[in-house]
C-alpha positions in Angstrom: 88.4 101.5 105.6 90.6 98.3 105.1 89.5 95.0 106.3 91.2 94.8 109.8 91.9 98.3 109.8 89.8 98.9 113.2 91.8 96.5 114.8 95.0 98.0 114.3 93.1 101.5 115.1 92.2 100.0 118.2 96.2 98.7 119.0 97.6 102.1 118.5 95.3 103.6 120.4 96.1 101.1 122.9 99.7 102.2 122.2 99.4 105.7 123.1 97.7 105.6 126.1 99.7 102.8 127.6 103.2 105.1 126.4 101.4 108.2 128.6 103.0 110.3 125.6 101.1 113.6 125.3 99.3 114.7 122.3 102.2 117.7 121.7 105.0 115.0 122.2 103.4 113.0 119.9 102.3 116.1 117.2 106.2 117.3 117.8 107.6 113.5 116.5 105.2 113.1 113.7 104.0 116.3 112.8 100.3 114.9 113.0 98.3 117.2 114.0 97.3 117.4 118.0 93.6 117.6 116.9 93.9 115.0 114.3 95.4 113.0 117.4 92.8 113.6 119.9 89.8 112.5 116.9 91.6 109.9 116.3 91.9 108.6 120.1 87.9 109.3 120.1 87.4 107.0 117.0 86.2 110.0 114.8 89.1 109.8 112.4 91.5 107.2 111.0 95.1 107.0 109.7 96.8 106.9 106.6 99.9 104.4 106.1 102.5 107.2 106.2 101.6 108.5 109.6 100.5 104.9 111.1 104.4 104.4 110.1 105.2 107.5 111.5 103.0 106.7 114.8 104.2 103.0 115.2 108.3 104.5 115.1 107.1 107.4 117.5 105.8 104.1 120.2 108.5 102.1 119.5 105.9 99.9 117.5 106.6 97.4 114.5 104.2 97.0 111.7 104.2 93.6 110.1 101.9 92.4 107.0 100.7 89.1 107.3 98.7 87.2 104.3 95.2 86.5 105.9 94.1 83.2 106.5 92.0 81.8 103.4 88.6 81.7 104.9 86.6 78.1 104.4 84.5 77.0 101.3 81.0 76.6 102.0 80.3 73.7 99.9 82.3 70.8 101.2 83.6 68.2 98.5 83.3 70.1 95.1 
């Protein structure tokens, strides 16, 4: 899984429950599967780009890319 990845996991599952869509509302706008769905809002499976896309138009969501911040050196002055 990509760095970070959990974290936007854990928004669109955030994002499902909070829209009250079902899991057949949500197969019938994406076409992923109900029981990839219901893994998915257990944690047992992840997404792939196309249907996060797919997910974040069905919510009304916008994905944006951000560079990550560059993390500090560990030896100061060199």
């Amino acid at each position: 899984m990509m760095p970070g990845m959990g974290n936007v996991l854990k928004e669109i599952r955030k994002a499902i429950e909070a829209s009250g869509e079902t899991r057949y509302r949500l197969w019938k706008a994406t076409g992923i599967g109900q029981s990839h769905l219901s893994r998915l809002m257990r944690g047992e499976a992840g997404l792939s780009v196309e249907n996060l896309e797919k997910l974040a138009e069905a919510l009304g969501l916008e994905i944006t890319i951000r560079r990550a911040k560059a993390k500090a050196s560990k030896s100061k002055g060199r």
